[in-house]
N, C-alpha and C positions, 0 to 999 in steps of 0.2 A: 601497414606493411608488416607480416610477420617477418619473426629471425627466430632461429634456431639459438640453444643456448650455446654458449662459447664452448667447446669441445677442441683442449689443445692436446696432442700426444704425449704420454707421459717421457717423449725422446726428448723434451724441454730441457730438462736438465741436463741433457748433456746433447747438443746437436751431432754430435760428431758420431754418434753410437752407431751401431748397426741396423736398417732400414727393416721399414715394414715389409712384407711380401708384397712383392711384383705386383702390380696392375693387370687388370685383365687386356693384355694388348698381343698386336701379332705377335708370329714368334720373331720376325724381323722388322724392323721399324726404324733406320737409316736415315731417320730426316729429324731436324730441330723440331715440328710445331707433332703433338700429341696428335693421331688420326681420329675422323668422325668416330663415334663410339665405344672409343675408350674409358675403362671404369676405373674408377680411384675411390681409394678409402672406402674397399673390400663393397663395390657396386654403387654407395652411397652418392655417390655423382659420375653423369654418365656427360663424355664431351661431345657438344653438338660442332661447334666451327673454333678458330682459330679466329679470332677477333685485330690481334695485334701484338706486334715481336717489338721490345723495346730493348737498353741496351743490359736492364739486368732479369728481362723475364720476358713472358709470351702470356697471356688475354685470351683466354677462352669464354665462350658463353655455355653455359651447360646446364642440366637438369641436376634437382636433385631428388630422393628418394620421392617426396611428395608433390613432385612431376612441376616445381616452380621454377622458374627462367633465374638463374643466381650465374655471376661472371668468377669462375677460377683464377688465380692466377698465379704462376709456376717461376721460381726461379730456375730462371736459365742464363746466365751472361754468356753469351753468346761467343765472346770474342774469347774466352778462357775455357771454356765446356763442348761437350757434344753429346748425341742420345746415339748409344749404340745397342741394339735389341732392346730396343724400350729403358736402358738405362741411361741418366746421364751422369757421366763420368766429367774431368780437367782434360784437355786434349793433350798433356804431359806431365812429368814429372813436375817442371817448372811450374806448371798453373795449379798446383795441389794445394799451397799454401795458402792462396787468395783464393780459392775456389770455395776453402774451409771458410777462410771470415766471410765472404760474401753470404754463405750459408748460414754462418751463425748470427751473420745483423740483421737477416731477410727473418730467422725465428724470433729472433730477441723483438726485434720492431714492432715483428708483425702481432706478437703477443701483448703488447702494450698499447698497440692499439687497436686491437679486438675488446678490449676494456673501456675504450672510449667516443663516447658517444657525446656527436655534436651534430645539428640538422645540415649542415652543411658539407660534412664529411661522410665518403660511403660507411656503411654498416660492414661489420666483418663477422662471420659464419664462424666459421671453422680454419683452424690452423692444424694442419698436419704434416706429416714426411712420409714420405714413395717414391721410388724408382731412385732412390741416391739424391734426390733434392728437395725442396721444401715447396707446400702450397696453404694459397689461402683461399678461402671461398667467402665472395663477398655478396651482398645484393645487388640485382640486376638495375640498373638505372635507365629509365626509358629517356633519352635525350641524344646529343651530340656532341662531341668532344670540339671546342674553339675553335681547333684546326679545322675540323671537317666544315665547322660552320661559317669559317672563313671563306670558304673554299669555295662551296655548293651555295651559300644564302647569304651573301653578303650584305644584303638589304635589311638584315636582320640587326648589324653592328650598328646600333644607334649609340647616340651622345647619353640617353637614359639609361639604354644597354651596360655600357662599357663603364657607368659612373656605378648600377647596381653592381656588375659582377664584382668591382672592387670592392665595394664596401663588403659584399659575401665574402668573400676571397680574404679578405684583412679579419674576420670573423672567425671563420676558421683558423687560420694561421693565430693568430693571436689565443686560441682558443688551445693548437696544437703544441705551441710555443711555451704556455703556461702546464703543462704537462713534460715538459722537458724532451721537444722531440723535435728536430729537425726535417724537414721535407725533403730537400736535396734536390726537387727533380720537379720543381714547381713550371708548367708550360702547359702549353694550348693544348696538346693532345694528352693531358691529365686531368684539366679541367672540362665535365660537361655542364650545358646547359640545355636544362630538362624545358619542355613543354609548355610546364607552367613558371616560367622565367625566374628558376632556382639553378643555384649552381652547384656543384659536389663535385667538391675534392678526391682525386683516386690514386690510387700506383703507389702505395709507400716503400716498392722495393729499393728504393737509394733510402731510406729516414734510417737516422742515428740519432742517438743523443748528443744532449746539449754538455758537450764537456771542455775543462779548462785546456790551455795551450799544453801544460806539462801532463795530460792524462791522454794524451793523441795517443793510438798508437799505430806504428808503423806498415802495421799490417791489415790498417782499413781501408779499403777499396773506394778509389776513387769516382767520384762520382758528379759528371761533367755533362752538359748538354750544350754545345756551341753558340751562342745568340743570346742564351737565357742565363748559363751559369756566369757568377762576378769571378773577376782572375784570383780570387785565393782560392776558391776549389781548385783549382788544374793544380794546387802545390799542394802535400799533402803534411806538409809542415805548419802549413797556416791553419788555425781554428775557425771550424765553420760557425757563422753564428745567424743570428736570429733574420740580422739586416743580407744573409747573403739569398734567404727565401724572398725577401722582400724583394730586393732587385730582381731576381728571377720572375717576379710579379708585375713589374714595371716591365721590364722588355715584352713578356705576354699581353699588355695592352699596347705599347708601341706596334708590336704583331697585328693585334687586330684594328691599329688603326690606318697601317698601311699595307697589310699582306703581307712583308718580310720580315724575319726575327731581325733584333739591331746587327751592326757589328759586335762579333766575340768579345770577350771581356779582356785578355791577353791584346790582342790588339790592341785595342783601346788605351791599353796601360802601356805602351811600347809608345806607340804614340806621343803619348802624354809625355813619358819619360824622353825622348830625343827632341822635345821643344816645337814636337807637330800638334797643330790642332786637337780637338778629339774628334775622331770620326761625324759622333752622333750630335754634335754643339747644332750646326744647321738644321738638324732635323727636330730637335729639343723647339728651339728658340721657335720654330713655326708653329710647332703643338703649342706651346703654351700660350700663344695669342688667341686660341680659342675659348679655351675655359680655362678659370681656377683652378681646375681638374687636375689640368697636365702640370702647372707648377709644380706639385706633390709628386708626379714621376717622374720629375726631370730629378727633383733631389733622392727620392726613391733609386734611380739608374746613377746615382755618383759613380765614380768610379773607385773612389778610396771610401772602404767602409765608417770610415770617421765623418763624413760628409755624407748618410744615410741618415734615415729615421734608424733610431735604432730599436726599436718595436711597433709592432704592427699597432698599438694603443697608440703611438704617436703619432701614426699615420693616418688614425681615423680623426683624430683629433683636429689635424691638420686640414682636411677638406672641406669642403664651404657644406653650410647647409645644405640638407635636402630641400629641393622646393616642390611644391605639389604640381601636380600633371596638370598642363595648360590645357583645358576644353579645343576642340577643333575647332576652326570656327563654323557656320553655318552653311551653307553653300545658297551663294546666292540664283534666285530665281531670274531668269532669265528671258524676256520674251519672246518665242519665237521669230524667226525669221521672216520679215515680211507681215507680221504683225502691223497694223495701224499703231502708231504713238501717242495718238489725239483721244484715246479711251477713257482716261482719268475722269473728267467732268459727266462723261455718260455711266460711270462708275459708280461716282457719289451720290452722282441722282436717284439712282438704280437701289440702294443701298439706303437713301433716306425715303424712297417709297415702300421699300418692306419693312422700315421701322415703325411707318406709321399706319401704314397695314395691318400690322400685328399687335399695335399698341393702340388701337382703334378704339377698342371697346375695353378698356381700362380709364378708370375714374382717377382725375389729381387728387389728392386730397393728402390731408397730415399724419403724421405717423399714430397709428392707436393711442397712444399715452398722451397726445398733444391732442385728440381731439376732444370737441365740447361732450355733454352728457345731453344723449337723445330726448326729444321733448314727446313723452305719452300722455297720448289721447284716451280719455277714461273709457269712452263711449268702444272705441277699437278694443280697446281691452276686454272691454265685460264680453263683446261681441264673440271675440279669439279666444276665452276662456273658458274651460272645456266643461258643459253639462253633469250636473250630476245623476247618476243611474240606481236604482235599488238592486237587489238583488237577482230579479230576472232581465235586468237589463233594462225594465224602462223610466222613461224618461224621469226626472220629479221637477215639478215647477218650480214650488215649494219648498225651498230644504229646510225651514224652519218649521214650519207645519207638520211635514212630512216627522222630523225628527220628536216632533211635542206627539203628536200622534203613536209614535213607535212607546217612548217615555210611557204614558198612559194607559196602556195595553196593560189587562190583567196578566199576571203571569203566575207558573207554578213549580213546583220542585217536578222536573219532567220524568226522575228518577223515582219519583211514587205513582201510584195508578189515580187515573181520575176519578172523584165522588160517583155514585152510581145514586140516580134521584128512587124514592121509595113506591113500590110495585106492590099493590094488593097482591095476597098468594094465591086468588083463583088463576088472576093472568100471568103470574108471574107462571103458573102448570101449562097454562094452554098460550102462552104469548111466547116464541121462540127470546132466548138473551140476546141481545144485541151492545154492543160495540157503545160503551159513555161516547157523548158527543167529543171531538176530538178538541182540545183549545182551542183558542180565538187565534193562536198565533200560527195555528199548523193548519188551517183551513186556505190558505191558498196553496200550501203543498200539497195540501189532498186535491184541492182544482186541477194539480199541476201533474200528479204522477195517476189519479186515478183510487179511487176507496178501495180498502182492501177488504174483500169478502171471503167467507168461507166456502171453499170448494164441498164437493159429496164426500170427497173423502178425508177430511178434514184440514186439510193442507192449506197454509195461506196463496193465494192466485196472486 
């Protein structure tokens, strides 16, 4: 998967500065979610749809210059803000002040983690500011966010399922946590699960850092999700910590393991606090009879953070082995309907008359190295034993003879010319020269090719 290198605006250092130039958008545009075809960061990403409105931003999918599918996403808190001619402004005076920190923890965060890279967490593009608020561009992930897949494929939430997502899920977190950063907003429709049964983390428009009780300060935006957030978020006095993402990860399995987020966390503690039950005690106690699984989010969902794991290292630690994927079993075959039952013995019969069919014309006998050494008959031998041939091929009866014979034979240096016997010189004038007899050894070559004579014109024929 490519990414673009990190490109943040130099307005970083001071969020609050004066905005880029307007977007290319209508000249009226009166509604929350950015319209089809809208351009940002001067054409560099053009918006296709409106993905999804959460409670501190809005989920585009869009293009970017080199026409790849990557998901924007826009601070907007909805409940403090508005877009008026393509600006978003505070909807008053009142909401200016938390409108600014929501801005500055959306840049701050979102820069800290465009720095950090874990496979379980989306990838971040680009961090910029337009139109009076802050965006991020992240990589597009082909999958479905829990909720949706609660929703639409519920056949899909197995006991495998729900044991990987967590161990992903505490991977990441554990991963985010050692970086000093808080999620805040950890729930089913933050979490996808891709394709190939991976999960990735998204949305850090609630993450802040991991800071002490006396470094709060009073003008950080709360940041709550009903069912998922523990009851010190709704206080903004109390310090968020590691264990309050944790819980928020526990109710998102309670989620998909029954279709609805638990009871609130304020509940819960009201509850507890007047000497009633806890809401979720009955519904814990019946999870946990399933697997070892659920013990670790029944203490996971405590409700006093002192009764949590207090890092996601302790919570992996905490869960039973993995164990490897049982084979299905076979399916067994089945006789037809109306089938005879009684086939078996005309079966085996059947089945020992083509063994022996086939094994018919094969010999018993011991294995190579265990058998005796074959007993040769001289007389078969000499018989099997292949003739020797001279040089034209035929037969020799005789190889001893034949070889004393060859031994014997005059021979000569064939590189000198043969003796020529002595000629009176009447005949030698009137007798044409002729040709020394050729050796003894070359006279069945001359039977064989033909004597070479002089032609009229002197050429050998």
């Amino acid at each position: 998967m490519l990414h673009q290198s990190l490109s943040v605006a130099p307005l970083l250092s001071d969020p609050l500065a004066a905005d880029l130039p307007v977007s290319d958008l209508p000249e009226v545009c009166d509604q929350d979610e950015l319209p089809c075809g809208a351009r940002l960061l001067q054409g560099q990403y053009q918006i296709e749809q409106a993905l999804i409105a959460g409670g501190f931003g809005i989920t585009y999918l869009a293009r970017d210059s080199l026409d790849r599918r990557v998901v924007v996403k826009e601070c907007f808190p909805g409940e403090i803000c508005e877009r008026v001619a393509g600006q978003v402004r505070p909807r008053g005076p009142a909401q200016l002040r938390t409108y600014k920190a929501v801005l500055r923890s959306f840049l701050r965060e979102a820069h800290l983690l465009a720095r950090s890279q874990h496979p379980n967490i989306v990838p971040v593009h680009q961090v910029f500011r337009e139109n009076g608020t802050a965006y991020i561009a992240m990589d597009f992930i082909d999958g479905l966010d829990l909720l949706t897949l609660r929703e639409t494929a519920p056949a899909r939430i197995t006991p495998q399922m729900i044991d990987s997502c967590l161990r992903q899920s505490l991977a990441a977190l554990d991963f985010l946590h050692g970086q000093g950063i808080l999620h805040r907003d950890i729930s089913p429709d933050n979490l996808i699960w891709t394709s190939a049964d991976r999960l990735m983390l998204i949305d850090f428009g609630a993450a802040c850092p991991i800071l002490p009780d006396d470094a709060r300060s009073a003008d950080e935006p709360m940041a709550v999700k009903d069912g998922y957030s523990p009851h010190e978020l709704y206080d903004r006095s109390n310090a968020a910590r590691a264990a309050s993402d944790l819980y928020a990860l526990a109710a998102t399995l309670v989620f998909l393991r029954r279709g609805e987020p638990p009871v609130t966390g304020p509940e819960r503690l009201s509850a507890v606090t007047h000497g009633a039950a806890d809401p979720m005690e009955a519904l814990l106690a019946e999870a946990v009879t399933e697997s070892p699984l659920w013990h670790t989010v029944a203490r996971a969902l405590s409700i006093l953070p002192k009764d949590r794991f207090a890092t996601a290292q302790d919570w992996l630690a905490a869960l039973p082995q993995e164990s490897a994927p049982v084979a299905a079993p076979r399916p067994r075959l089945e006789a037809p309907a109306g089938a005879p039952t009684d086939l078996q013995p005309q079966l085996l019969s059947r089945i020992a008359s083509l063994v022996a069919e086939t094994n018919g014309n094969l010999t018993a006998g011991l294995p190579k190295v265990l058998q005796p050494e074959p007993v040769i008959d001289p007389e078969a031998e000499a018989r099997n034993k292949p003739k020797p041939v001279d040089l034209f091929g035929q037969p020799i009866s005789d190889l001893q003879a034949w070889l004393s014979e060859q031994d014997s034979a005059p021979r000569r240096d064939l590189r000198k010319p043969a003796p020529r016997a002595a000629v009176p010189a009447d005949q030698a004038r009137s007798t044409p020269q002729t040709e020394a007899a050729p050796a003894r050894g070359l006279l069945s070559l001359n039977r064989f090719f033909g004597k070479r004579t002089a032609s009229p014109s002197g050429s050998a024929s």
